[in-house]
Structures are given as C-alpha cells and as structure tokens.
N, CA, C and O atoms as a Tripos MOL2 file, in Angstrom:
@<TRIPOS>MOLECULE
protein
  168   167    42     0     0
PROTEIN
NO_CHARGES

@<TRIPOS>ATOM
      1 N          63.1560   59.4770   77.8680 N.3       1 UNK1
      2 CA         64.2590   58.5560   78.1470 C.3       1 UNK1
      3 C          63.8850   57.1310   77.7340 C.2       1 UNK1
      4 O          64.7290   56.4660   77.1320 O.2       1 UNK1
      5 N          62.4960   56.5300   78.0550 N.am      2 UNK2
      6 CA         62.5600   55.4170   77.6180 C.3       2 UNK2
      7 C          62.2170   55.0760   76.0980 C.2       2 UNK2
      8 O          62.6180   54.0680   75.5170 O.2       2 UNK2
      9 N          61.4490   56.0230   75.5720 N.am      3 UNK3
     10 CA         61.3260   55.9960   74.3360 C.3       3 UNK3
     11 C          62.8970   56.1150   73.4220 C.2       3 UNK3
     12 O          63.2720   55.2510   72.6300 O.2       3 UNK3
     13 N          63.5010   57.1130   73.6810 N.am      4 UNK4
     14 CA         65.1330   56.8990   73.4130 C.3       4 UNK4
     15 C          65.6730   55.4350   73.7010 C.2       4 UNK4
     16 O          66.1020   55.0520   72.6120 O.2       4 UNK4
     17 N          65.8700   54.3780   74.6890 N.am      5 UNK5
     18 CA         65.8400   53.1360   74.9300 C.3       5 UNK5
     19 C          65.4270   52.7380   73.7910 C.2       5 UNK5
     20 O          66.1180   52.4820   72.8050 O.2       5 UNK5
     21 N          63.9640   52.6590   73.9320 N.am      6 UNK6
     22 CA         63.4450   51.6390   72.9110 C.3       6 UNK6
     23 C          63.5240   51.9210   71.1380 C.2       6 UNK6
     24 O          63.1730   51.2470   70.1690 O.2       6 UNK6
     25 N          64.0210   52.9580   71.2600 N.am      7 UNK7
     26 CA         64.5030   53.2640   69.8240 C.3       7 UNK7
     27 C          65.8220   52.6400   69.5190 C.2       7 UNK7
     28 O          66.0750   52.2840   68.3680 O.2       7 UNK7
     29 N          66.6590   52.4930   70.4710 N.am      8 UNK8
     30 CA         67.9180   51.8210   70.8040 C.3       8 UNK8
     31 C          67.8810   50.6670   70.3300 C.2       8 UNK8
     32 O          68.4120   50.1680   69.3380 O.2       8 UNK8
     33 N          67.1110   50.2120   71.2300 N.am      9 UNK9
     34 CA         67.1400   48.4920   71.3580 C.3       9 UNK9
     35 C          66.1330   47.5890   70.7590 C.2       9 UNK9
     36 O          66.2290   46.3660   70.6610 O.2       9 UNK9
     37 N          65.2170   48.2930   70.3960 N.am     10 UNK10
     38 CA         64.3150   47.9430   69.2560 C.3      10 UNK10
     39 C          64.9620   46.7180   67.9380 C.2      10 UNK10
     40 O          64.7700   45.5430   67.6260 O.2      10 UNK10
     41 N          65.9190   48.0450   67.4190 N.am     11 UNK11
     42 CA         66.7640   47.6130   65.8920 C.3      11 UNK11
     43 C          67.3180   46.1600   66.3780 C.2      11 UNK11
     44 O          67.5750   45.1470   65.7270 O.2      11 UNK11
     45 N          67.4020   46.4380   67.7460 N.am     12 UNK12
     46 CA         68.8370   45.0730   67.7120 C.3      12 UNK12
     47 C          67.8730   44.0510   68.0640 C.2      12 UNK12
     48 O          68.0150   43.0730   67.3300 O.2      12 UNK12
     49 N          66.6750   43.8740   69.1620 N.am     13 UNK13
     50 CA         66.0400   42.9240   69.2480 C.3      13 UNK13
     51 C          65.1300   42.1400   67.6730 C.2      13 UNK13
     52 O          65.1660   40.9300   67.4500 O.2      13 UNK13
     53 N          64.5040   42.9960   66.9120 N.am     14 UNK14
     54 CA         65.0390   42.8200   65.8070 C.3      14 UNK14
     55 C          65.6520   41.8740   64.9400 C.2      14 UNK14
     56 O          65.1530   41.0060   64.2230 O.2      14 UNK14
     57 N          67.0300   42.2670   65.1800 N.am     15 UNK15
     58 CA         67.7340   41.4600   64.3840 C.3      15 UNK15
     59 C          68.1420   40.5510   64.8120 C.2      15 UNK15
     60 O          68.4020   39.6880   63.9740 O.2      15 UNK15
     61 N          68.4460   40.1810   66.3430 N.am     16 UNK16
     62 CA         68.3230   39.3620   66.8690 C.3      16 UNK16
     63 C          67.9350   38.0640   66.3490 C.2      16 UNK16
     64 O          68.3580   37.0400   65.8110 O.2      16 UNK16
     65 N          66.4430   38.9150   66.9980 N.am     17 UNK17
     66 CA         64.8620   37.8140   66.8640 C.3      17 UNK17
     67 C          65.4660   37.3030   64.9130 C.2      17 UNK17
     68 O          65.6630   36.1030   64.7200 O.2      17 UNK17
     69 N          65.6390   38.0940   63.9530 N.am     18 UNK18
     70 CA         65.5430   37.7710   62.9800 C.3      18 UNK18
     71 C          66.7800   36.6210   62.4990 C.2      18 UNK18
     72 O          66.6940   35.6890   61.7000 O.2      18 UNK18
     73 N          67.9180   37.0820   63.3070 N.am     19 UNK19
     74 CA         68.7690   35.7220   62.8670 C.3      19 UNK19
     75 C          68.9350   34.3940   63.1170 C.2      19 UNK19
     76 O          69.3960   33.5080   62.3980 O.2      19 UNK19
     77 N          68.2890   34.3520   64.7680 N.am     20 UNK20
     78 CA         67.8280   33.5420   65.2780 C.3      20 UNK20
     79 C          67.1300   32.5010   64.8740 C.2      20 UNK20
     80 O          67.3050   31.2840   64.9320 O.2      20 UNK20
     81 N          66.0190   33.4340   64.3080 N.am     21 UNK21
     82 CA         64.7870   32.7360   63.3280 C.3      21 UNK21
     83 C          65.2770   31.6520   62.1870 C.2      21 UNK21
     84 O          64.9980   30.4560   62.1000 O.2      21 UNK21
     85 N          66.0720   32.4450   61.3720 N.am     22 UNK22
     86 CA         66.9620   32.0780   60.1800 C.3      22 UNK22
     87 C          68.3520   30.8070   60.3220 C.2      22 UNK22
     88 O          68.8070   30.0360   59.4770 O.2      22 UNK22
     89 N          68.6900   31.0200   61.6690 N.am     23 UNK23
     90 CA         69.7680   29.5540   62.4220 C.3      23 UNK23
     91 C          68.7070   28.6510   62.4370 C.2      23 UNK23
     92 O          68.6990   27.6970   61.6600 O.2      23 UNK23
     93 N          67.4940   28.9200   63.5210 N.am     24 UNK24
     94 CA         66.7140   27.4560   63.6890 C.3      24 UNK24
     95 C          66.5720   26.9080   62.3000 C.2      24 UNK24
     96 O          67.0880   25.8600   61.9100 O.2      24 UNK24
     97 N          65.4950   28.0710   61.2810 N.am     25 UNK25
     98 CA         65.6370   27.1780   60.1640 C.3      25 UNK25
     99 C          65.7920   26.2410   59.6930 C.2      25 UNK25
    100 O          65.1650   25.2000   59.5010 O.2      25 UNK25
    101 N          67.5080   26.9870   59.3060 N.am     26 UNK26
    102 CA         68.9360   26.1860   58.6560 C.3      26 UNK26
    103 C          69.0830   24.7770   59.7080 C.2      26 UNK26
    104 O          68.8980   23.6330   59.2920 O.2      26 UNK26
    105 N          69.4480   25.1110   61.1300 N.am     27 UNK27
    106 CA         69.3960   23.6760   61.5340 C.3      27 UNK27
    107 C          68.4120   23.1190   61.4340 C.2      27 UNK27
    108 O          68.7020   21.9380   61.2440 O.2      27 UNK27
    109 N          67.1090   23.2790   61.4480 N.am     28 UNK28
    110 CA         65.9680   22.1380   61.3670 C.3      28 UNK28
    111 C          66.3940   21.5080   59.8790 C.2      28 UNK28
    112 O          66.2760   20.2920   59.7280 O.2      28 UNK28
    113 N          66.9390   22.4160   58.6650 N.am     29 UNK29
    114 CA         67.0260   21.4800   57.7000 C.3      29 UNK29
    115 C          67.8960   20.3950   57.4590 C.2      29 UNK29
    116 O          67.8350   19.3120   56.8780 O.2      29 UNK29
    117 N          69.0430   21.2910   58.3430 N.am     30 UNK30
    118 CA         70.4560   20.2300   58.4060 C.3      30 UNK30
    119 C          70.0620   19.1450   59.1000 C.2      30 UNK30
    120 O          70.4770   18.0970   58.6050 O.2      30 UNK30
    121 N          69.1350   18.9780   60.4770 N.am     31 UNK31
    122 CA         68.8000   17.7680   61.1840 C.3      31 UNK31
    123 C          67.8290   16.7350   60.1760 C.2      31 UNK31
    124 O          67.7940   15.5250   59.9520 O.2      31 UNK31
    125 N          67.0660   17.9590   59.7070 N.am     32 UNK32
    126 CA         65.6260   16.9890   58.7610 C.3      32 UNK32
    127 C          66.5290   15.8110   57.8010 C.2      32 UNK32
    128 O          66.4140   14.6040   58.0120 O.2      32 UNK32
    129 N          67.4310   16.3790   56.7280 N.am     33 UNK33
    130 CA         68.1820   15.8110   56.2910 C.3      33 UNK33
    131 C          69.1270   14.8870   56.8120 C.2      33 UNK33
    132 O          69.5000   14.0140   56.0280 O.2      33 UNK33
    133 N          69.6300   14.8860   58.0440 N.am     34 UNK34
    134 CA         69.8830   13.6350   58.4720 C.3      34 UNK34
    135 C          69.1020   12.5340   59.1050 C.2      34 UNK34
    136 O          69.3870   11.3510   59.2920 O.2      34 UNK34
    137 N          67.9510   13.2980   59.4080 N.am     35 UNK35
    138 CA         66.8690   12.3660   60.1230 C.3      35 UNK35
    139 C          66.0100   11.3980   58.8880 C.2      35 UNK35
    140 O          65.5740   10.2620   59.0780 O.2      35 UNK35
    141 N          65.9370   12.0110   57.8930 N.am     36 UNK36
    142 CA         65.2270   11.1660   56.7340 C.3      36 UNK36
    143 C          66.7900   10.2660   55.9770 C.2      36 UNK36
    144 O          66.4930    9.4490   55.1040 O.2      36 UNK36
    145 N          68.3170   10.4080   56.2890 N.am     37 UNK37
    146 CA         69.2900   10.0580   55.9110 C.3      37 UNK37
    147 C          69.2720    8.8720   56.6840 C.2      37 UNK37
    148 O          69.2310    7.8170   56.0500 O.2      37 UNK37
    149 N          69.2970    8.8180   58.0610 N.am     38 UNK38
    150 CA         69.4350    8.0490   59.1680 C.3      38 UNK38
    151 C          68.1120    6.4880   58.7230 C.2      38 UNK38
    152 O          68.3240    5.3200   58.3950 O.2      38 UNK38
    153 N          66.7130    7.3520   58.9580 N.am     39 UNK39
    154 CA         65.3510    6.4090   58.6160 C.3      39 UNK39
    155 C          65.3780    6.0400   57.1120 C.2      39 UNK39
    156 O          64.4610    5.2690   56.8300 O.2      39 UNK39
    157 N          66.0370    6.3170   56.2450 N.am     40 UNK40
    158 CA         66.2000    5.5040   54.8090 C.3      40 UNK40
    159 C          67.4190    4.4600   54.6050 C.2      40 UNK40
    160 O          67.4370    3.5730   53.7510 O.2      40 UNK40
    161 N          68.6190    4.7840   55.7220 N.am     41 UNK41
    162 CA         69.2770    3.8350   56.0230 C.3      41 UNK41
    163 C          68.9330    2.9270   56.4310 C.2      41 UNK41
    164 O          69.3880    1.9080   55.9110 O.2      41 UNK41
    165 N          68.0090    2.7840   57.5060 N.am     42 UNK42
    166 CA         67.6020    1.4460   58.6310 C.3      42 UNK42
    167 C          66.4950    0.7140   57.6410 C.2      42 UNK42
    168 O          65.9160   -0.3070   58.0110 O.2      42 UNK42
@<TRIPOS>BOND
     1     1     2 1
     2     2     3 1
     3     3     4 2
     4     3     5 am
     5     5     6 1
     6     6     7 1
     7     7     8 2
     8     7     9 am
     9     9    10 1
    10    10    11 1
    11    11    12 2
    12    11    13 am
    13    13    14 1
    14    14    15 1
    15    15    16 2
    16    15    17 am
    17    17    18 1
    18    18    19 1
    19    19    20 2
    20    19    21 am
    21    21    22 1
    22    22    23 1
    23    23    24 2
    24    23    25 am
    25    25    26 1
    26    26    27 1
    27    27    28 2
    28    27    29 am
    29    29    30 1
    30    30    31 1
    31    31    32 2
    32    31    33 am
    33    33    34 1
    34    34    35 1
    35    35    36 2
    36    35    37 am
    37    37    38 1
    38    38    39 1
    39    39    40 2
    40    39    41 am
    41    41    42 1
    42    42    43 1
    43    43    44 2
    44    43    45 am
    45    45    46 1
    46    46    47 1
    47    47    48 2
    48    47    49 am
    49    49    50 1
    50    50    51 1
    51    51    52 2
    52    51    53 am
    53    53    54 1
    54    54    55 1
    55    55    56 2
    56    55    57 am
    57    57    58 1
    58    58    59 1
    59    59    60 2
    60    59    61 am
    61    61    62 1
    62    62    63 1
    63    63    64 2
    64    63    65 am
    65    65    66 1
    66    66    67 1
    67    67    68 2
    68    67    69 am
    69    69    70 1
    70    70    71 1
    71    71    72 2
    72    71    73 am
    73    73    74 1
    74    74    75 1
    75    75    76 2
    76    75    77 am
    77    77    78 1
    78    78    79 1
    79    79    80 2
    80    79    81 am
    81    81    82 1
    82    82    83 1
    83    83    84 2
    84    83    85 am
    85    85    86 1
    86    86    87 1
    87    87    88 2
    88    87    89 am
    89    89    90 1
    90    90    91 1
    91    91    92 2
    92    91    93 am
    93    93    94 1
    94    94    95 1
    95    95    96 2
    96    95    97 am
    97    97    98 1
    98    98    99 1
    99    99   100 2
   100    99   101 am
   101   101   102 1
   102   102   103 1
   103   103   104 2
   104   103   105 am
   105   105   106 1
   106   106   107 1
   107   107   108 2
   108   107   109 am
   109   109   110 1
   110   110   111 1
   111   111   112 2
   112   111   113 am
   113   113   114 1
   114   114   115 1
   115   115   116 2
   116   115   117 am
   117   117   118 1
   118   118   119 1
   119   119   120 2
   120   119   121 am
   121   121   122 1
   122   122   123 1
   123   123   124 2
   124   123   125 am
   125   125   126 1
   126   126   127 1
   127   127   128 2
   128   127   129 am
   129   129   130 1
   130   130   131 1
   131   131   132 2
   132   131   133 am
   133   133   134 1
   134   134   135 1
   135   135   136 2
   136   135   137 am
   137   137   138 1
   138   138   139 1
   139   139   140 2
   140   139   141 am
   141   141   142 1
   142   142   143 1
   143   143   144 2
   144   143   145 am
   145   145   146 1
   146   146   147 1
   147   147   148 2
   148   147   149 am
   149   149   150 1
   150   150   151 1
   151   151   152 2
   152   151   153 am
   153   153   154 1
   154   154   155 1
   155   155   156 2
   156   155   157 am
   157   157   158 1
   158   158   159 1
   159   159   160 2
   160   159   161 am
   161   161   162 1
   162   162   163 1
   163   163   164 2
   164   163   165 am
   165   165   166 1
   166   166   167 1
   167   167   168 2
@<TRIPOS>SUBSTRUCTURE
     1 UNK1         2 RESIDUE 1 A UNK
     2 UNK2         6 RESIDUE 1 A UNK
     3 UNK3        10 RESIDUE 1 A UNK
     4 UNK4        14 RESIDUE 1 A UNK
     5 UNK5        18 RESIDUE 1 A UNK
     6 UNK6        22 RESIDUE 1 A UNK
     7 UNK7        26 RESIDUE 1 A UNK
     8 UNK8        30 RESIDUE 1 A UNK
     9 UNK9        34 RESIDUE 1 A UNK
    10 UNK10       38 RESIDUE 1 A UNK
    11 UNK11       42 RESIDUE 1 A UNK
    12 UNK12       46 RESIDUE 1 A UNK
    13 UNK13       50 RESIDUE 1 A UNK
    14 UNK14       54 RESIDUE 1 A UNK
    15 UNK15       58 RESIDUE 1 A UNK
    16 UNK16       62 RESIDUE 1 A UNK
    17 UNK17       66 RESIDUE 1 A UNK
    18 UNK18       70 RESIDUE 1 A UNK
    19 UNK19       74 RESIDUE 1 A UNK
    20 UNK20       78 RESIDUE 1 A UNK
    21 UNK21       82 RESIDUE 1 A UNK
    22 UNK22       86 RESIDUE 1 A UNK
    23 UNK23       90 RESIDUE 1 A UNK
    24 UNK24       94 RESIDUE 1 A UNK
    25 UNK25       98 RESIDUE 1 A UNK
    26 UNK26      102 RESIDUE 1 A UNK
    27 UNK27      106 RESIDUE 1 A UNK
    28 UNK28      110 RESIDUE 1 A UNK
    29 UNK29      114 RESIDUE 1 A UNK
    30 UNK30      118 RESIDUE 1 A UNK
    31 UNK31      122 RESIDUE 1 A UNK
    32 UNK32      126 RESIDUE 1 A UNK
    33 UNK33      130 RESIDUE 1 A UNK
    34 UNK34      134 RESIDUE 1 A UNK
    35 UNK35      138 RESIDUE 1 A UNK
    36 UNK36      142 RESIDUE 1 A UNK
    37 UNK37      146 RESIDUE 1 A UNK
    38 UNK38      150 RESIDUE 1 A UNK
    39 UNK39      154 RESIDUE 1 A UNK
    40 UNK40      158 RESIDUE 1 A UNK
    41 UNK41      162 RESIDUE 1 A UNK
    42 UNK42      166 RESIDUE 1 A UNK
C-alpha cells in the first residue's frame, strides 16, 4: 500500500519540485533585471 502511494505521488512531487524550481528562476531574473534597471538609474 505504501509503496503504491509513493509511486503515486512521487511523479507529482516531482514535478512540482521541478516547476517550482523553474518560476523561482524566471522571477529571480525578472527581479535581477529590474534591480540592476533600478541601480543604473540612481
């Protein structure tokens, strides 16, 4: 039974974990880019 579970929920933690990963990313670049936008303004 729990091995059935974790065969389950495995895939999705997963992908989860993996899109997650891939948002922070993207926002760290979208912020980086305004943060070096912001400090080349001043």
């Amino acid at each position: 039974m729990f091995s059935f579970l974790w065969i389950v929920y495995m895939p999705i933690l997963v992908l989860c974990g993996f899109f997650g990963g891939i948002f922070l990313i993207i926002t760290s670049i979208k912020h980086r880019k305004l943060f070096v936008g912001l400090m080349g303004g001043t």
